[in-house]
C-alpha positions as CSV (number, residue, x, y, z in Angstrom):
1,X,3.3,4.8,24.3
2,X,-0.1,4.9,22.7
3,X,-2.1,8.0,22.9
4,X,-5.2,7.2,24.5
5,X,-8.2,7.1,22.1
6,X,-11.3,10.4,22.1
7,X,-14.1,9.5,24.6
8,X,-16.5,6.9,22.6
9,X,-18.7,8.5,20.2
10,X,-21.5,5.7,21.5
11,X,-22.5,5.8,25.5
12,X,-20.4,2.7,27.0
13,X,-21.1,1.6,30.8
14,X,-18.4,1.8,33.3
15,X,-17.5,-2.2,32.9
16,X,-17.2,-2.1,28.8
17,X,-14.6,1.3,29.7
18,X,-13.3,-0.6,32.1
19,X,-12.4,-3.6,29.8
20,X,-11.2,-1.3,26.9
21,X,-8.7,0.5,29.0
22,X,-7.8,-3.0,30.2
23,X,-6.7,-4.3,26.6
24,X,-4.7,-1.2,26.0
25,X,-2.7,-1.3,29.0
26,X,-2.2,-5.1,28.0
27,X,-1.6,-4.5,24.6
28,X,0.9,-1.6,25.2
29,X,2.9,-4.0,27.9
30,X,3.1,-7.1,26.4
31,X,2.5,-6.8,22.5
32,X,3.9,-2.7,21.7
33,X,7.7,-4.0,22.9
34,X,7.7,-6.8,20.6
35,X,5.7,-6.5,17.6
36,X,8.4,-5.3,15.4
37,X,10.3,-8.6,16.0
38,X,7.3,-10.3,15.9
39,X,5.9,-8.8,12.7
40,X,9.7,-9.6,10.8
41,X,9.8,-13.1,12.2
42,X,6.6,-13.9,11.6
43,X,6.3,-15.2,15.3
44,X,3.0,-16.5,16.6
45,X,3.6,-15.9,20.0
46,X,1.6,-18.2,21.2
47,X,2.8,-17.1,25.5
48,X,1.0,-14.2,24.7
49,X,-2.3,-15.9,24.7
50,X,-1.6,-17.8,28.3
51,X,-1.3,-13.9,30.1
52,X,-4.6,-12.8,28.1
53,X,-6.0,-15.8,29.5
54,X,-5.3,-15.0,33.2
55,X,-6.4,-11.3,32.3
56,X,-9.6,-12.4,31.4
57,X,-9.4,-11.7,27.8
58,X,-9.5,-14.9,26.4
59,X,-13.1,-15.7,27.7
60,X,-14.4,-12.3,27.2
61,X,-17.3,-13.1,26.1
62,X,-17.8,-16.9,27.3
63,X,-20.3,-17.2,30.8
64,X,-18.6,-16.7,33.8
65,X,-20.1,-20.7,34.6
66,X,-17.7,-21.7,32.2
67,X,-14.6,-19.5,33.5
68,X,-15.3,-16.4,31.1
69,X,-16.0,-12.4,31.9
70,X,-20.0,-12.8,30.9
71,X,-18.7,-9.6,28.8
72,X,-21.3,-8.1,25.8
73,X,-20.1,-7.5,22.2
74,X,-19.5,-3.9,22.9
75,X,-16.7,-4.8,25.5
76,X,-15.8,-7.3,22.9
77,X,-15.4,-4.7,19.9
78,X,-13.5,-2.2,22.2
79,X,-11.4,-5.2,23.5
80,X,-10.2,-6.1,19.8
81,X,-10.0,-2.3,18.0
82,X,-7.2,-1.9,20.9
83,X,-5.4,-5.0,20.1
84,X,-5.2,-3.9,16.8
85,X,-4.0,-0.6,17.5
86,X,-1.0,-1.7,18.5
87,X,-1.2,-5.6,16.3
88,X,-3.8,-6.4,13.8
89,X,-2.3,-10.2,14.0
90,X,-3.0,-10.5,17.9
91,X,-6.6,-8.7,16.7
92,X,-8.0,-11.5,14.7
93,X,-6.2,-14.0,17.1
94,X,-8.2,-13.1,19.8
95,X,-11.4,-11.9,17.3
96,X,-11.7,-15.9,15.9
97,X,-10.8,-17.3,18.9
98,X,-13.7,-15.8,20.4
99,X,-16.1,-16.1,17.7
100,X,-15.9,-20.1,18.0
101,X,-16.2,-20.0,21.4
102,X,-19.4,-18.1,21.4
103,X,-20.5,-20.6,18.3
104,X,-20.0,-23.2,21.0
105,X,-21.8,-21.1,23.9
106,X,-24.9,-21.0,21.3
107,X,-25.3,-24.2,19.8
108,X,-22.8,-26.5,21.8
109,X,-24.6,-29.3,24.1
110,X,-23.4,-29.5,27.8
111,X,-20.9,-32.0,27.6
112,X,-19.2,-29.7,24.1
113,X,-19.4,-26.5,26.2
114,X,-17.9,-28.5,29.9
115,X,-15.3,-29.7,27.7
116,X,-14.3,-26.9,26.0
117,X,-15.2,-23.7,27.2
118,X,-13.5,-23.2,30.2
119,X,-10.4,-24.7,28.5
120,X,-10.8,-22.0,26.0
121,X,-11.1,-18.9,29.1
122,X,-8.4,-19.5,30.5
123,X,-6.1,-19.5,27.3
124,X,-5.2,-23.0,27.7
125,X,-6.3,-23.5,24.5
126,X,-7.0,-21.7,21.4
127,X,-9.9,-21.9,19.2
128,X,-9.7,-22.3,15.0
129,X,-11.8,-22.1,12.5
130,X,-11.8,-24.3,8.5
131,X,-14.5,-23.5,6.4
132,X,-12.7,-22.4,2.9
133,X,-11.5,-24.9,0.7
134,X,-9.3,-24.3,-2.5
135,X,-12.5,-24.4,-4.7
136,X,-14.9,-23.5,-2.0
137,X,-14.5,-20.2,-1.0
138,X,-17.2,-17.1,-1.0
139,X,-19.2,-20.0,-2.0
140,X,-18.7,-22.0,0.8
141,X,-21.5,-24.2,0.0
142,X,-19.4,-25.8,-2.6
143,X,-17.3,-27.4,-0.1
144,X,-16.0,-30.6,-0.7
145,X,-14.6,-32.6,2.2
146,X,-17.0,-35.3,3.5
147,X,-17.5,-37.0,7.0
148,X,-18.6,-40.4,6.9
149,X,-21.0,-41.8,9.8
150,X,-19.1,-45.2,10.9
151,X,-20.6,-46.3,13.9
152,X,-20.1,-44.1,16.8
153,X,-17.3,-42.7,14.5
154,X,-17.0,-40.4,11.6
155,X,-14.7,-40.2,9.5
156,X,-13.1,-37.0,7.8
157,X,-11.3,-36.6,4.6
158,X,-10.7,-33.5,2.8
159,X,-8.4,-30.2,2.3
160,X,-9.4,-27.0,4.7
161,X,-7.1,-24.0,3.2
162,X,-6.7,-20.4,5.4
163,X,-7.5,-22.2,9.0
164,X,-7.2,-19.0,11.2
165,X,-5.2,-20.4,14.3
166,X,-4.9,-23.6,12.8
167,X,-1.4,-24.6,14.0
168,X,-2.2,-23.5,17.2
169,X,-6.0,-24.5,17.7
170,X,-6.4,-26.9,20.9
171,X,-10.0,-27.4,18.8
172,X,-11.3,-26.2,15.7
173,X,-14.7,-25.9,13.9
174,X,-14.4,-27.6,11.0
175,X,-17.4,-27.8,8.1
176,X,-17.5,-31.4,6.6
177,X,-20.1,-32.8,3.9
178,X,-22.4,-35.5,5.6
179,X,-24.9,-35.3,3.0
180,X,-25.9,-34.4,-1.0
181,X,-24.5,-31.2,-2.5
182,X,-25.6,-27.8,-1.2
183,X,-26.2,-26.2,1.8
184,X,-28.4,-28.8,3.8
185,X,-25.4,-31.4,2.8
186,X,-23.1,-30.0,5.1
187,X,-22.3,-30.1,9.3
188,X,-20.4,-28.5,11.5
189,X,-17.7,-30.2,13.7
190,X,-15.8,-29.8,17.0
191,X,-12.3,-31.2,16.1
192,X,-9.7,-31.5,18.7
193,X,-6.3,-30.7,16.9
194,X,-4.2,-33.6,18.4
195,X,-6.3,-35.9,17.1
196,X,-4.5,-39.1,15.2
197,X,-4.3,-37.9,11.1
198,X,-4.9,-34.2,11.5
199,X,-1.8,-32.7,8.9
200,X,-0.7,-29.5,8.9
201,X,0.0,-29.3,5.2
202,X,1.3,-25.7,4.7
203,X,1.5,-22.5,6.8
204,X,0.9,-19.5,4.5
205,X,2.8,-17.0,4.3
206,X,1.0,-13.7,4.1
207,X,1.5,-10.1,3.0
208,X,0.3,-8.8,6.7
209,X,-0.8,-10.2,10.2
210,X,2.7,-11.7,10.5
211,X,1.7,-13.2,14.0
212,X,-1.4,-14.6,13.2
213,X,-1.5,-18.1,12.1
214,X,-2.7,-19.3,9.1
215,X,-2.8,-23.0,7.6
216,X,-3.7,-26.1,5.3
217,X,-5.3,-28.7,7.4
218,X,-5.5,-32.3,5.7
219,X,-7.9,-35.1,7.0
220,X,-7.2,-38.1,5.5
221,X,-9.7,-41.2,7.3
222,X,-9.5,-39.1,10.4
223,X,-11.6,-40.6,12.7
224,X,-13.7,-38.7,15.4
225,X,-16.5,-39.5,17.7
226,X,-19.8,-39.0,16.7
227,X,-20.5,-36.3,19.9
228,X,-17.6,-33.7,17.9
229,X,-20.9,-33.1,15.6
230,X,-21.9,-29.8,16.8
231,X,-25.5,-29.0,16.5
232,X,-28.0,-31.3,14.0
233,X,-26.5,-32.9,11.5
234,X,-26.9,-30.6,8.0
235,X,-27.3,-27.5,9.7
236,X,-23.3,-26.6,9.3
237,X,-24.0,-23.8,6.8
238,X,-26.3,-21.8,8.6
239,X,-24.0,-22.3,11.6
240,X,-21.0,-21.3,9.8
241,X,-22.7,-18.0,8.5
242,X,-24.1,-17.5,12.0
243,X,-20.3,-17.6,13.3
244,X,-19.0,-15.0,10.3
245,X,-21.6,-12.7,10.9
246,X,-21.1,-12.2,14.7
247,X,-17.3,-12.6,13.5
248,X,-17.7,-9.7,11.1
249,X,-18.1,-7.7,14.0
250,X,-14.6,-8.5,15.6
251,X,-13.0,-7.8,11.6
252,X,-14.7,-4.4,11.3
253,X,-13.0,-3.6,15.2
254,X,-9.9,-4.7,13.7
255,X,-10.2,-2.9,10.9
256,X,-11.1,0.2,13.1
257,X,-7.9,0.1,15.4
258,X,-5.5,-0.2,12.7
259,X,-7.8,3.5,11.1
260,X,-7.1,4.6,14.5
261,X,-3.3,3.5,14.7
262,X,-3.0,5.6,11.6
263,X,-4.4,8.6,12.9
264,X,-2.0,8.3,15.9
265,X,0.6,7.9,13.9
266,X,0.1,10.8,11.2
267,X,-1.2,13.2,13.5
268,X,2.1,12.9,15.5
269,X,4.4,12.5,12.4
270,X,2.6,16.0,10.7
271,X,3.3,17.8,13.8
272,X,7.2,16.8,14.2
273,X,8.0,16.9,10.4
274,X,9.3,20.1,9.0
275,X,9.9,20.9,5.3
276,X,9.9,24.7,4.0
277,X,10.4,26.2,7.3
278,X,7.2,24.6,9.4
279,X,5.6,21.4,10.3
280,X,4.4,19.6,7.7
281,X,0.6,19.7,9.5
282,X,0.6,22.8,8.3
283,X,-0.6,22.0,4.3
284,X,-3.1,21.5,3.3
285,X,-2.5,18.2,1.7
286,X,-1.5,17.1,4.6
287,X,-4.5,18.5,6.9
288,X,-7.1,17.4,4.6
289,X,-6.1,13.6,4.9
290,X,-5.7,13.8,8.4
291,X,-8.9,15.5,8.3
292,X,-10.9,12.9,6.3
293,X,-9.2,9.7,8.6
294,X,-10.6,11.3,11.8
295,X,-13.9,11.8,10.3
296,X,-14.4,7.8,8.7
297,X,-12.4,6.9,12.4
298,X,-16.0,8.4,14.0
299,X,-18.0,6.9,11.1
300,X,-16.5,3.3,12.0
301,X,-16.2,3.4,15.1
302,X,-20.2,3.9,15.4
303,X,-21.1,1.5,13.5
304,X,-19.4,-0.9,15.1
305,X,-20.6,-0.5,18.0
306,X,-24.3,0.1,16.9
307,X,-23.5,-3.7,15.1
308,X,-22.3,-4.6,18.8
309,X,-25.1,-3.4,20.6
310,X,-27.8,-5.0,18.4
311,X,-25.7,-8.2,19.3
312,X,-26.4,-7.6,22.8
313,X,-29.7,-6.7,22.4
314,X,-31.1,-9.6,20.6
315,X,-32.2,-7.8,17.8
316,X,-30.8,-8.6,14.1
317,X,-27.4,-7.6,13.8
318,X,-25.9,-9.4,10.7
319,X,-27.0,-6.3,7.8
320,X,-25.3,-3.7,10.4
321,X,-22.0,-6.1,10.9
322,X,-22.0,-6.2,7.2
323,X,-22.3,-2.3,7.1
324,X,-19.6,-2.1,9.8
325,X,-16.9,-4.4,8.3
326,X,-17.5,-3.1,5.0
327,X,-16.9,0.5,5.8
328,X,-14.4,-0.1,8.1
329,X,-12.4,-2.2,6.1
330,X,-12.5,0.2,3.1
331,X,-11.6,2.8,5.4
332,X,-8.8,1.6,6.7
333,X,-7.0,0.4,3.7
334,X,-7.8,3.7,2.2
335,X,-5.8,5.7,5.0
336,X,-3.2,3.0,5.7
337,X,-2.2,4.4,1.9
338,X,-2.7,8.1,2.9
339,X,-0.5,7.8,6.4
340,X,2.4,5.8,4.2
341,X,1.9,8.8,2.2
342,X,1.8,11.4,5.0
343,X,5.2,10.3,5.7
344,X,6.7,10.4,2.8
345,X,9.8,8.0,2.1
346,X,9.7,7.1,5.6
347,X,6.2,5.3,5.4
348,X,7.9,2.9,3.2
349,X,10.5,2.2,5.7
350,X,10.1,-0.3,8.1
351,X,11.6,2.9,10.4
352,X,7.6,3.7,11.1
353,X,4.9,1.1,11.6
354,X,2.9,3.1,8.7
355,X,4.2,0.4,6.6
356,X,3.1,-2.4,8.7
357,X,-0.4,-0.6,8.9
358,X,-0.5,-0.6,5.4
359,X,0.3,-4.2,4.9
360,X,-2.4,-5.3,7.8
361,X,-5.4,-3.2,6.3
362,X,-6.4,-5.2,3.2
363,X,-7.1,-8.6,4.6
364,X,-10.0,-6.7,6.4
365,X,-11.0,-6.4,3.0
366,X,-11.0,-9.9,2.3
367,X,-11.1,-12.4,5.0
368,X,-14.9,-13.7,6.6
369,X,-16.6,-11.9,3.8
370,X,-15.2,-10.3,0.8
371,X,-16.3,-6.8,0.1
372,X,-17.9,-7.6,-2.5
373,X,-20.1,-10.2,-0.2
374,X,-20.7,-7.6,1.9
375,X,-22.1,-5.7,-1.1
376,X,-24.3,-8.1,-2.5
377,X,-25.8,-8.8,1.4
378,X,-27.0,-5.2,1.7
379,X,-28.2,-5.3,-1.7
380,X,-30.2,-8.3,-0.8
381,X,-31.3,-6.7,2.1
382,X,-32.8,-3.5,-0.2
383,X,-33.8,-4.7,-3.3
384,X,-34.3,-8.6,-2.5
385,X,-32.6,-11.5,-4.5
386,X,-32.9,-12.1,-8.1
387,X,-32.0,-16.0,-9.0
């Protein structure tokens, strides 16, 4: 069982509770049994995401018009730091499958949102996301892969590397080139995955997040009706970095329940473990780290949801989610290392999920926004741009 978290450091209303507790109990019951099989397979289990569609889960944050909960970003970050607690894989599942729904609740037209939404709500059918390319990647403007306008076609060609969910998608949003180089060039696309010349070139095989999906998508003269162009034609940038930076919240709530899976887990390992004649809590060393992963635990978790609640608000959130996943990240790959530590040999067993925690933590570090891009945003932000 997972110890139930501290009251929230931020004030949360009955319903966002209410859907927190929710997850856990859902996350304890259907992911906690399996995910050491899961994690050493390197299943993606995708009948999970059918039962988090009947709970409710899946359209979180999609209009109740369209089949969803009409939940806020709060419920959402509490909804994914549990999942993560107990699977960081399921986490960013859920976290990108929700962030292209809500792309498609913001800028879809009528007929995109009927067709998709309630499909995605109900867990029918998962959501993906292609943006990097092998030499387009923290500059995505550099992307390569072109759409063609053909009629009432277009017609796709191109490489997509890291597609989150990409095996799995029932749609994706894809970028394409549809004009000149740069920014501007570039559109965003509704692709249905079934659709005739979509490849799955390679599924990558990663250091953590065992059961999430991750891909190479090829398009080679796929064709696709001119209505998959989501939004005006050349505005796929901005929409992309729209989509990360609500995105970044979910990452920096994954980040945060895999910090608080390793307090959980050193706290109760410190307590049990004796050397010298008492529990190992008892040092210093020990104390200190556990000490210091409470204290960023607090320091993430309110900036997440301070991130979350601008979100809601409708006031600029992007510089906070930046803040967020940026300390949260670094957090918790800094204490994944301390609670392998805090166990000793044993955190390098697969005997304790310390290890797993471990693995898990640095693609926060990495995926929808480097660090280091994170950096250089805030700096922006402070002392303006210099090129």
């Amino acid at each position: 069982m997972i110890d139930a978290p501290a009251p929230p450091l931020f004030d949360v209303t009955a319903d966002q509770r209410e859907i927190g507790d929710l997850s856990r109990t859902i996350a304890e019951r259907e992911i906690a049994p399996h995910i050491l099989a899961w994690d050493r397979e390197h299943r993606f289990p995708r009948e999970l995401y059918a039962k988090l569609g009947d709970a409710g889960i899946m359209g979180l944050i999609i209009p109740e018009r369209y089949g969803g909960a009409g939940a806020d970003y709060v419920s959402y970050a509490l909804a994914i730091e549990e999942f993560a607690r107990v699977d960081a894989g399921t986490a960013v599942t859920l976290s990108v499958h929700l962030m292209i729904a809500s792309a498609i609740v913001r800028l879809g037209d009528d007929a995109q949102k009927e067709r998709y939404l309630p499909r995605l709500a109900g867990g029918e059918a998962i959501a993906g996301f292609a943006l990097t390319e092998p030499s387009a990647g923290s500059d995505a403007a550099a992307l390569a892969s072109t759409a063609r306008r053909d009629g009432d076609e277009y017609v796709l060609n191109g490489r997509k590397q890291w597609c989150t969910n990409g095996s799995y998608a029932g749609v994706t949003m894809v970028m394409f080139r549809t004009g000149g180089p740069g920014p501007k060039g570039i559109s965003a696309f509704l692709i249905d995955n079934d659709t005739p010349g979509i490849v799955v070139e390679k599924v990558t095989e990663k250091l953590g997040i065992h059961t999430s999906n991750t891909c190479d998508l090829a398009f080679d003269d796929v064709r696709v009706p001119a209505d998959a162009l989501l939004g005006a034609k050349g505005t796929g940038y901005t929409m992309a970095l729209s989509a990360l930076g609500a995105g970044r919240i979910g990452i920096a709530a994954q980040a945060t329940g895999i910090l608080a899976a390793c307090l959980d887990a050193s706290v109760k390992f410190a307590k049990e473990r004796e050397a010298f004649g008492r529990p190992i809590a008892a040092n210093q060393g020990v104390s200190f780290k556990i000490a210091q992963m409470a204290t960023d635990l607090d320091a993430a978790r309110l900036l997440v949801y301070r991130a979350a609640s601008l979100c809601d608000r409708g006031e600029p959130y992007a510089l906070a989610g930046s803040k967020a996943k940026l300390f949260a990240s670094t957090a918790a790959r800094k204490h994944a290392g301390e609670a392998v530590q805090i166990h000793g040999g044993y955190g390098y067993t697969t005997e304790f999920p310390v290890e797993r925690y471990y693995r898990d933590a640095k693609i926060t570090e990495i995926y929808e926004g480097t660090s280091e891009v994170q950096q250089l945003l805030i700096a922006r932000s402070l002392l303006g741009r210099f090129d």
